[in-house]
N, C-alpha and C positions, 0 to 999 in steps of 0.2 A: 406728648410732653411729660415727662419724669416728676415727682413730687418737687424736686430740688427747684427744678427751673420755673416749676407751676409758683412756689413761695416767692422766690426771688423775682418773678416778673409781678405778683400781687403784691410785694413791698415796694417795688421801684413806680406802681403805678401807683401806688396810696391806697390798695385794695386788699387792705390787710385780713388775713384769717380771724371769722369773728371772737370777738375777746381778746385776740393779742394786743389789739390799739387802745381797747379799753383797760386792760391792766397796766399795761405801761402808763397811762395818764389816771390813774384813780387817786382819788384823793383820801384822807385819811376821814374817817365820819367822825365828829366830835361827839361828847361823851361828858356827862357832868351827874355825878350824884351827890345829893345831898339834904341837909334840913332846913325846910323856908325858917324864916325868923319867926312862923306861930308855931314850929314845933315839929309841923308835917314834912314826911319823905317827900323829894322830890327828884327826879330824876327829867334829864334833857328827853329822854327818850319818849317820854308820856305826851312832847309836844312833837312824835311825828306826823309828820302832814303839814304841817303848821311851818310857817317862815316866822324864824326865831330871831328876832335882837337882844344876843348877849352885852348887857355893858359889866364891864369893870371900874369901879366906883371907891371913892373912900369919902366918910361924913366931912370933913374940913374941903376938899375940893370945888371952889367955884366955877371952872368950867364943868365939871362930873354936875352940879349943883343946875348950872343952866342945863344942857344935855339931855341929864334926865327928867324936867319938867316941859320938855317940848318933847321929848320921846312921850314921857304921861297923856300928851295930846295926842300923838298918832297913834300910841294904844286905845285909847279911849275911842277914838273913831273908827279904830277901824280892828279890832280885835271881833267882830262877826265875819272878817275874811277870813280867820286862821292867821290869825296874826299872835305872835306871844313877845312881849317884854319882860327879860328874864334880869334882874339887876344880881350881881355878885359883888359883895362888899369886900373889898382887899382890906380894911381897917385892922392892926394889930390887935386892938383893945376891943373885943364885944361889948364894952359898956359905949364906945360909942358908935354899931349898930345900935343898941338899944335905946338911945337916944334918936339917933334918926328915926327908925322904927316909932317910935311913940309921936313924935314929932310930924312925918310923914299920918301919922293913923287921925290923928287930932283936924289936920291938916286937908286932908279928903278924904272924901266918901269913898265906900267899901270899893263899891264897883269901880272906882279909880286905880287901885292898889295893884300893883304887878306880883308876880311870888320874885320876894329875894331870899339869897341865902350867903352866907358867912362862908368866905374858902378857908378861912381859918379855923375853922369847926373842926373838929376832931370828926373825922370818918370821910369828909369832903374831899369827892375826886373829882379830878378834868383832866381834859388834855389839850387846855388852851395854852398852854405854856408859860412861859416867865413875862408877866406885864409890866413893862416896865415904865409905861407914860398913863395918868391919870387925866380924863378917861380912856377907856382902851375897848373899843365896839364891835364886834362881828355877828354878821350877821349871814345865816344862815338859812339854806333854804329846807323846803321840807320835807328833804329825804336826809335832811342835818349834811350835808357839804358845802361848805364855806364859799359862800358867794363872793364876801369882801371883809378885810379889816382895816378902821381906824384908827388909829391913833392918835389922841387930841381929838378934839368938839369934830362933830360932826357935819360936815361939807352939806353946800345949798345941792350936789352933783349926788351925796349920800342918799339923801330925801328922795330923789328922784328914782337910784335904782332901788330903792324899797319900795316904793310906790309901784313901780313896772313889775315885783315879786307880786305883787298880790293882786296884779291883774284887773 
């Protein structure tokens, strides 16, 4: 059998040359750098290994508002899995981060606290792209490819495939 017909009979049976099946389906790795609200660099990358829940957030949002004090919960529980909640503040105005920030510190103890950060910070990158419904969640496994994204509050079906990430 020739190379030619050796490819084309390993495509038609689904026994693709290693790597070809896998670039064709790769997904893009996400990517965030930035400064938590105490000041510190922070970057996506420093949580590999770790299944990541990205939310996108703004201080006036009552679902973002409920969301992230049940997400606060399953961090809290369960962050000795390698679990990380990462909160991203979409707010225009950093005076009101700084208010939730104070508000949230007053509000619980340290070890409660997830690192967030301001995408409207000056040096702040991603490549989560335009978010356009408040809250906006992906979550992410821990080699950072995109398990699942929500949009709006977070489904009783969401809880369960996070739960299954951390095993």
């Amino acid at each position: 059998m020739n190379r030619r017909d050796f490819i084309q009979s390993a495509l038609i049976s689904g026994l693709a040359l290693p790597g070809t099946f896998a670039l064709a389906q790769a997904k893009p790795k996400y990517e965030l750098q930035g400064t938590d609200i105490f000041g510190r660099k922070l970057e996506l990358k420093d949580f590999l290994g770790s299944t990541v829940l990205v939310s996108f957030f703004t201080f006036d949002c009552a679902l973002c508002t409920h969301d992230l004090k049940l997400m606060r919960e399953f961090y809290v529980r369960n962050k000795a899995k390698k679990f990380v909640l990462l909160g991203v503040n979409l707010d225009q105005n950093k005076k009101d981060l700084d208010e939730y920030n104070e508000a949230t510190t007053l509000a619980y103890p340290k070890d409660q606290r997830f690192p967030t950060v301001w995408r409207n910070a000056p040096g702040h990158k991603d490549n989560f792209g335009k978010i356009g419904t408040q809250p906006t969640h992906f979550v992410i496994d821990a080699k950072h490819q995109l398990v699942f994204k929500r949009e709006g509050t977070f489904l009783p079906e969401d809880w369960d495939k996070l739960w299954e990430l951390l095993g």
